[in-house]
C-alpha positions, -999 to +999 in steps of 0.1 A: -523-269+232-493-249+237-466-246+208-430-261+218-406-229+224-370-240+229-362-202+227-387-181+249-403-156+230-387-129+248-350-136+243-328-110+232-295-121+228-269-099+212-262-115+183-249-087+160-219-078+183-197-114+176-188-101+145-157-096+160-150-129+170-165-153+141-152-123+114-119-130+126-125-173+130-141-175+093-112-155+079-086-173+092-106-211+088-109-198+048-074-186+050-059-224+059-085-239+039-068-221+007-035-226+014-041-265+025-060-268-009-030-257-028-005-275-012-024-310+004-052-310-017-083-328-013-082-367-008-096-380-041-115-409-040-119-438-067-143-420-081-120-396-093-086-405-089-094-441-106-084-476-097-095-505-075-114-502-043-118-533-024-135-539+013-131-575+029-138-588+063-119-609+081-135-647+085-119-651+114-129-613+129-089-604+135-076-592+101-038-592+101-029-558+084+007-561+081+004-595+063-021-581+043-003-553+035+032-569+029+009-590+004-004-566-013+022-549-024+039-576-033+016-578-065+036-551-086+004-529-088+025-502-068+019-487-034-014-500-018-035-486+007-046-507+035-066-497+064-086-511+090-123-494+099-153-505+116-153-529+145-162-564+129-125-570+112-132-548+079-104-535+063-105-518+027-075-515+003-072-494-027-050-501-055-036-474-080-052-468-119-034-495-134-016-492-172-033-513-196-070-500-197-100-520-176-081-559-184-050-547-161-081-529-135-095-569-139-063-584-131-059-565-101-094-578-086-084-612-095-053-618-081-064-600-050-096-626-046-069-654-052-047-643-026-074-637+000-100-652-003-097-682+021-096-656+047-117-629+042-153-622+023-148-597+000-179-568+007-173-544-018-156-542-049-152-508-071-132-507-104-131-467-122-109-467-153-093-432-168-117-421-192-143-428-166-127-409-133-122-382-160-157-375-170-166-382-132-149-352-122-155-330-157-190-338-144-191-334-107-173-299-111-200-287-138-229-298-115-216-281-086-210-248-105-242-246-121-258-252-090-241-224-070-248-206-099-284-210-097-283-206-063-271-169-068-292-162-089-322-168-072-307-146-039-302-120-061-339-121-074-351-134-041-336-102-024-333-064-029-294-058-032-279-054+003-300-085+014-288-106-018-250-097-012-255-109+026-271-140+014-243-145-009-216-141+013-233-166+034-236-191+008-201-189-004-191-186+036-206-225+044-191-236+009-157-226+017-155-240+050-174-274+041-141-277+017-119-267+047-135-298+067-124-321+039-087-304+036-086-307+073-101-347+081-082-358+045-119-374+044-123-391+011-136-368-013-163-386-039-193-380-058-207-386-022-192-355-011-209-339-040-238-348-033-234-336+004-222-302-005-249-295-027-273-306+004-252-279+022-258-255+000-297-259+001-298-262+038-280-227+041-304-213+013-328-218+034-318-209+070-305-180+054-339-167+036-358-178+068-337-152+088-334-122+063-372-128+049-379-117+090-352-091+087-371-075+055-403-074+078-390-057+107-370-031+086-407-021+073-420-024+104-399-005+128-379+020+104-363+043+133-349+016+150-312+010+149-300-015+124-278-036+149-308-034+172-331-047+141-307-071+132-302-089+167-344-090+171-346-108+133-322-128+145-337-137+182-374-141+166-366-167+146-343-189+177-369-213+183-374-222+147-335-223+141-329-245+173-359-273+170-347-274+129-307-277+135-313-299+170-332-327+150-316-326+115-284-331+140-303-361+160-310-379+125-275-376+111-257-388+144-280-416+142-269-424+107-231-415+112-233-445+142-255-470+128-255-459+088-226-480+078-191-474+063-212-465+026-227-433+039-207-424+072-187-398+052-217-385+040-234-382+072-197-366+086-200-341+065-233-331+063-232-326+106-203-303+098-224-283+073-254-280+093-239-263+120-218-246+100-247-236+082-264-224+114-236-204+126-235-185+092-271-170+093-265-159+125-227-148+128-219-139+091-246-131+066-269-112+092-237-089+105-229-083+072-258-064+064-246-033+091-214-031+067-241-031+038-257-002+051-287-016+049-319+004+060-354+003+051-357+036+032-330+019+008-354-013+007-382+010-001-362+026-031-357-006-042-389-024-046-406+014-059-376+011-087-389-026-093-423-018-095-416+012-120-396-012-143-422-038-142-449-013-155-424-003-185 
């Protein structure tokens, strides 16, 4: 039986050569990413912000926002956030962290269930106090740095040099613009989006390894060969394996961004974003990269002979 190919085996698309147009995109994508992150800043969720998150569905499957709105703020709790999502009459509100410690949180979820409960079912309530958003986000922020540490590290043991440095910039590459697609959407940013970054930062790990571990073999293999030439056929041998792994990791998360559910459509959102991001990186950033590295495979012979030596001393 005949493997599936959706890349014939004899493609050779030039690759290499759109440096100059995804350089260019990436550094201007990073660019606004920055500068909305210092002055927008990402949408916190109750997570980390602290406060009251509360989702209700309307009995009647109309939900009147204005009244719930006008309402709402009508408590004294400050401004409140009401919006409408979904398509059954769901509507979530969120409440600012509250003075008084968890009692005041309490009061808030109390006098919201008296006002509305005749009308709507109340799905989901979330109460984070100070001390606890704190550690949330002392935490989050450790994990993730410690994780992209350990990510590096591994590249740079995985790969001689020039290969490491691509891989790194590739890493780095899909972190930065997974960020810019939460600065951009003002998605809500929560130990969800953790979660999915870190996912992100595994599934580039791994396209990108798949692509330079080939890239390793034909620089041994054909060491006269020019390196944008090399480049474009590590690239174009490993297609077919690229497209059937992006095309149904894709098919799984639209499936769970439609039918998943309000609790992990931000999580599916963003993990779509970072797959093709991720995608797009091994073939249009970290592989290019490796021209300006001067990569060759006399210099990857040097550098496993100088590992071997060290190893027997």
């Amino acid at each position: 039986m005949r493997l599936l190919r959706i890349v014939p085996d004899n493609t050779r698309f030039k690759i290499v050569r759109f440096r100059r147009f995804s350089y260019p995109f990436s550094a201007l994508y990073s660019i606004l990413t920055v500068v909305l992150f210092l002055t927008v800043g990402l949408n916190f969720g109750i997570d980390f912000r602290g406060g009251t998150l509360m989702e209700m569905q309307a009995k009647n499957g109309k939900p009147d926002i204005a009244h719930v709105r006008q309402t709402a703020n009508a408590f004294g709790f400050g401004e409140v956030e009401v919006q409408e999502f979904g398509s059954g009459g769901e509507l979530s509100m969120r409440f600012a962290l509250q003075p008084g410690g968890e009692v005041a949180q309490q009061g808030v979820v109390t006098k919201a269930r008296a006002a509305f409960a005749q009308d709507y079912d109340f799905r989901r309530v979330e109460t984070v106090g100070p001390r606890v958003s704190g550690e949330l986000v002392q935490a989050g922020t450790i994990g993730v740095v410690l994780a992209i540490i350990g990510v590096l590290v591994y590249l740079w043991f995985r790969f001689e040099m020039q290969l490491a440095i691509g891989a790194i910039v590739g890493t780095m590459h899909d972190i930065v613009l997974t960020l810019g697609f939460f600065l951009f959407t003002q998605l809500e940013f929560n130990l969800t989006s953790i979660a999915a970054i870190l996912t992100i930062v595994g599934y580039s790990l791994n396209e990108t390894v798949v692509v330079f571990d080939r890239t390793r073999e034909l620089l041994r293999r054909y060491k006269t060969m020019p390196v944008e030439e090399l480049l474009d056929l590590s690239v174009n041998s490993t297609l077919s394996r690229t497209a059937i792994t992006s095309t149904t990791t894709v098919l799984a998360l639209i499936a769970l961004v439609l039918f998943g559910g309000t609790a992990i459509e931000g999580f599916a959102l963003v993990m779509l974003f970072g797959v093709v991001v991720c995608t797009y990186s091994a073939m249009f950033i970290s592989t290019p990269v490796l021209l300006y590295l001067d990569v060759r495979a006399g210099r990857l012979d040097q550098s496993e002979d100088a590992a071997e030596a060290k190893a027997r001393v």
